[in-house]
C-alpha positions as CSV (number, residue, x, y, z in Angstrom):
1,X,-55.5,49.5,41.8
2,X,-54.0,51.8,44.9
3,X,-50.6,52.5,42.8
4,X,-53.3,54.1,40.2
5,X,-55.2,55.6,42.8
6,X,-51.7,57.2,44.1
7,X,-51.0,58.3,40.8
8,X,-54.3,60.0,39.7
9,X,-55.5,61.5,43.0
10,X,-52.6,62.0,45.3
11,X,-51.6,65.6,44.6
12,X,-55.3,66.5,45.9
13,X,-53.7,65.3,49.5
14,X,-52.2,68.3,50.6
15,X,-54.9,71.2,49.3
16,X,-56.5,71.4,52.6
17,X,-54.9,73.1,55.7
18,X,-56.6,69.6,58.2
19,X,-54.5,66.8,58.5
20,X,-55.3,63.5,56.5
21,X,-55.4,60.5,56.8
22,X,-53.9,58.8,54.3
23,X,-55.5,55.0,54.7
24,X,-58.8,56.7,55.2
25,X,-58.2,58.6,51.9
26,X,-56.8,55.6,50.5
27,X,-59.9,53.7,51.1
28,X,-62.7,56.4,50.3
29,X,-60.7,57.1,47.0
30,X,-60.8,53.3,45.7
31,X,-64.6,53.1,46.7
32,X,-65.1,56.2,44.3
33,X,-62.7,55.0,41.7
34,X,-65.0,51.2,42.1
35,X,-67.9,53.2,41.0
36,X,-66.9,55.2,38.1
37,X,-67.1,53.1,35.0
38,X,-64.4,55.2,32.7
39,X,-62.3,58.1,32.6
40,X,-59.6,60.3,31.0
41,X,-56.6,62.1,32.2
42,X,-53.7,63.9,31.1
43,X,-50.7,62.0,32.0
44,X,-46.9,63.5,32.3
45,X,-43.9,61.4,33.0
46,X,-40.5,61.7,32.6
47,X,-38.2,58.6,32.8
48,X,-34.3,57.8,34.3
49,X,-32.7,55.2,32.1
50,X,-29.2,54.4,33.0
51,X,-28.5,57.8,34.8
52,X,-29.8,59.8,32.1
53,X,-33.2,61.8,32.3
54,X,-35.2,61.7,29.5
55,X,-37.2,64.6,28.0
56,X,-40.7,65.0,29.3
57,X,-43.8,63.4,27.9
58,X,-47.3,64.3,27.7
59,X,-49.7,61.5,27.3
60,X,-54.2,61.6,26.9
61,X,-55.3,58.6,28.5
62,X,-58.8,57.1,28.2
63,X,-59.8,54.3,30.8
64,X,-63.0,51.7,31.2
65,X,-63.3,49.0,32.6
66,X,-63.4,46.1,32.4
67,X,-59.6,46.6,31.2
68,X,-59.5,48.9,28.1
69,X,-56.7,51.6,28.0
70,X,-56.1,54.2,25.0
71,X,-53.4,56.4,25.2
72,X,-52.0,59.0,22.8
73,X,-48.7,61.3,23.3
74,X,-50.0,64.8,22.6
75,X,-46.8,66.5,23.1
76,X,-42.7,66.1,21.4
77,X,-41.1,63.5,21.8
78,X,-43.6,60.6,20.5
79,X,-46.1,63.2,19.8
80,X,-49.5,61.0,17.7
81,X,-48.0,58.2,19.0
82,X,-51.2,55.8,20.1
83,X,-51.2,52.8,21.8
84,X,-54.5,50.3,22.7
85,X,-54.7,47.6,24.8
86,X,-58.3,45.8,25.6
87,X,-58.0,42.8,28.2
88,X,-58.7,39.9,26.4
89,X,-58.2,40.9,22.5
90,X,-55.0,40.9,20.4
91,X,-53.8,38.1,22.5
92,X,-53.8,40.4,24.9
93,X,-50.9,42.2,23.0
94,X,-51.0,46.3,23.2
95,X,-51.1,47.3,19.2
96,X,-49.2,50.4,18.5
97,X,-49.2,53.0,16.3
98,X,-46.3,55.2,15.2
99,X,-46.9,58.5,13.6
100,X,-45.4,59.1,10.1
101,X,-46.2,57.4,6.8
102,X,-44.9,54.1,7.9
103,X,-46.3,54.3,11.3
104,X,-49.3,52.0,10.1
């Protein structure tokens, strides 16, 4: 939970001139997060594989608990890509969808 926490909320660190403190944050951030049932987010990433950096992609993610994740690549490369994963179902496999004809 705090590497998602790091993730979603930590460029918001820095936007004040006072100094924080990062536990404090940390901890006040995970209480909010342990109150908010779902959310969405916009999600960039860019990956290294083998020394070589791969193009950017941009991702819509839906969250809820109590484990559900849906994400779909709105951007090139992958763009309509769409991947679901619900804790429990599926054998708790992600199922995957591929844009394109074939992508069913």
């Amino acid at each position: 939970m705090t590497i998602l926490l790091v993730i979603f909320l930590l460029p918001l660190v820095g936007r004040g001139q006072e100094r924080i403190d990062l536990e404090d944050w940390l901890r006040q951030a995970e209480a909010f997060l342990d109150t908010t049932a779902s959310y969405a987010a916009v999600f960039h990433k860019q990956e290294r594989v083998k020394g070589w950096l791969k193009a950017e992609e941009t991702v819509y993610l839906k969250f809820k608990k109590p484990f559900k994740v849906y994400m779909k690549w709105i951007d090139d490369p992958g763009k309509g890509r769409e991947v679901l994963y619900v804790d429990g179902w599926n054998k708790n496999r992600i199922l995957l969808r591929e844009p394109g004809f074939m992508g069913w």
